[in-house]
C-alpha positions as CSV (number, residue, x, y, z in Angstrom):
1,X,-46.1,3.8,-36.2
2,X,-44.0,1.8,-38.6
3,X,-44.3,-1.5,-38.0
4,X,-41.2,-2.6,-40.0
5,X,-38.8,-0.4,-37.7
6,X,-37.5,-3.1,-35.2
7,X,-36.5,-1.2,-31.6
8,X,-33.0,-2.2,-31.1
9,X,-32.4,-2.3,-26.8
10,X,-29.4,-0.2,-25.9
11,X,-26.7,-3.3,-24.1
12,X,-25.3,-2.2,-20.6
13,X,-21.8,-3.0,-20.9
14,X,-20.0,-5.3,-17.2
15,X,-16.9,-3.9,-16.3
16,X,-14.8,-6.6,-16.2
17,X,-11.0,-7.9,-15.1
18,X,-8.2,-10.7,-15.9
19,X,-6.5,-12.3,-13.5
20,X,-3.8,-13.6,-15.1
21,X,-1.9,-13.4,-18.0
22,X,-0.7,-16.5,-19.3
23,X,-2.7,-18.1,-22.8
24,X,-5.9,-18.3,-21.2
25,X,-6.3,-14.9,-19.7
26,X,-5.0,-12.7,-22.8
27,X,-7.9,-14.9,-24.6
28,X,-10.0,-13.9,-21.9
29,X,-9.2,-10.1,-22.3
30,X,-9.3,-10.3,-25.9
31,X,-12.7,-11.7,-26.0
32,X,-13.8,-9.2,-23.1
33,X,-12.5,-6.4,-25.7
34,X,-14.4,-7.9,-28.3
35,X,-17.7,-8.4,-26.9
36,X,-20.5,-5.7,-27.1
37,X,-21.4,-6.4,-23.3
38,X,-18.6,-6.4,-21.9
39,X,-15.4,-3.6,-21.2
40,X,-12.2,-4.9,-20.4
41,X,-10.8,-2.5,-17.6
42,X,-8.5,-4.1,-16.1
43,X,-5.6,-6.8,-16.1
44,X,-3.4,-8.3,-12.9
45,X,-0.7,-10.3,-12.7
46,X,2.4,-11.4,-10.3
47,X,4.9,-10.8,-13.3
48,X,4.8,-6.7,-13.8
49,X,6.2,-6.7,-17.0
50,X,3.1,-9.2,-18.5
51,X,0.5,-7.2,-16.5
52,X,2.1,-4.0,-18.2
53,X,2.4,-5.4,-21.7
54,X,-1.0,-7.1,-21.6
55,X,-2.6,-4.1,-20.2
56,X,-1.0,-1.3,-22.4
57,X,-2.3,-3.7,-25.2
58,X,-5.6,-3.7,-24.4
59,X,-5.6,0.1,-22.9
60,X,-6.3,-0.7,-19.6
61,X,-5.3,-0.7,-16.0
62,X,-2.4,-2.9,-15.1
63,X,-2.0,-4.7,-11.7
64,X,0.2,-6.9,-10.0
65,X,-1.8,-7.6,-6.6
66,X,-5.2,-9.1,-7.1
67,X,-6.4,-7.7,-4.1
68,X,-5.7,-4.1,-5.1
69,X,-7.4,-4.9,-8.1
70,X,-10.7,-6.0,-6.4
71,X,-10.9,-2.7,-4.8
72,X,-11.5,-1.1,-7.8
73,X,-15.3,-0.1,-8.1
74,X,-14.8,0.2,-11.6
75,X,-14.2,-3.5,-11.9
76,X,-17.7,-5.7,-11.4
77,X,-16.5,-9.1,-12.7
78,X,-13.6,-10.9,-13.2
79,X,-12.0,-13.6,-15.0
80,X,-9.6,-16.3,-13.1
81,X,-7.1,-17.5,-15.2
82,X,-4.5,-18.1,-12.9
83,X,-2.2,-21.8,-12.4
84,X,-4.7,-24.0,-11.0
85,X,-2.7,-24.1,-7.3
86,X,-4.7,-20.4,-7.1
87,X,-7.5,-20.5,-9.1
88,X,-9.7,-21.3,-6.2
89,X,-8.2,-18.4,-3.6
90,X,-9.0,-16.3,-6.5
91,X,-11.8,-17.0,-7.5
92,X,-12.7,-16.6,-3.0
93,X,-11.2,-13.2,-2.9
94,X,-13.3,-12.3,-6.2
95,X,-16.4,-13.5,-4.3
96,X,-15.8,-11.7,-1.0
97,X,-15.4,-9.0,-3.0
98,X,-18.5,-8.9,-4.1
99,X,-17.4,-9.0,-8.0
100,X,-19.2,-11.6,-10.8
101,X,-16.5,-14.5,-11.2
102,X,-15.5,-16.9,-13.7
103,X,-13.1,-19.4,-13.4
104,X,-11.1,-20.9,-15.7
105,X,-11.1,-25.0,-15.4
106,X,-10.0,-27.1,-13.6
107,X,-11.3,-24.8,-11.0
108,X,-9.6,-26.2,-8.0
109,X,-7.0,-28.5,-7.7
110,X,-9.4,-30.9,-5.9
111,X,-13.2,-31.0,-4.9
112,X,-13.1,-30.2,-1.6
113,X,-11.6,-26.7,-2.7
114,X,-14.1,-26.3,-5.5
């Protein structure tokens, strides 16, 4: 056995989603495209346009209803970048989904909702 050959262990990639388009979530989907365990799959947004042009950018699924979007088995986690009215219904409907979420901050608009 060669001791100098270091085993190298093969990364399983998450599936992951963007919800929402705005600054924070095409950061989101870049980094997501970027990463070596991750795979950027899908994008959603209320505005169709954005959630086309983001999502034909990236080549991936576009959405404009989040709930649609959580239906997909391909999609495991998401990202909730939304205005921050949302971010917690969201980030709820992610979790009842049964998908891996992170929210962008402030996560709530108050702390009762967080």
């Amino acid at each position: 056995m060669n001791r100098n050959r270091r085993q190298v262990a093969k990364v399983e990639k998450i599936n992951v989603a963007v919800i929402g388009t705005g600054f924070w979530g095409k950061n989101h989907a870049r980094a997501y495209k970027e990463l070596e365990s991750t795979n950027l799959v899908a994008i959603c947004d209320v505005n169709a346009e954005r959630s086309q042009a983001i999502a034909s950018q990236f080549g991936v699924k576009a959405y404009t209803d989040s709930a649609q979007m959580l239906k997909d088995k391909e999609v495991e986690a998401v990202s909730v970048c939304t205005w921050s009215t949302v971010l917690a219904q969201e980030a709820l409907k992610s979790l009842e989904a049964g998908k891996h979420v992170l929210v962008e901050k402030p996560m709530a608009v108050d702390s009762k909702q967080a």
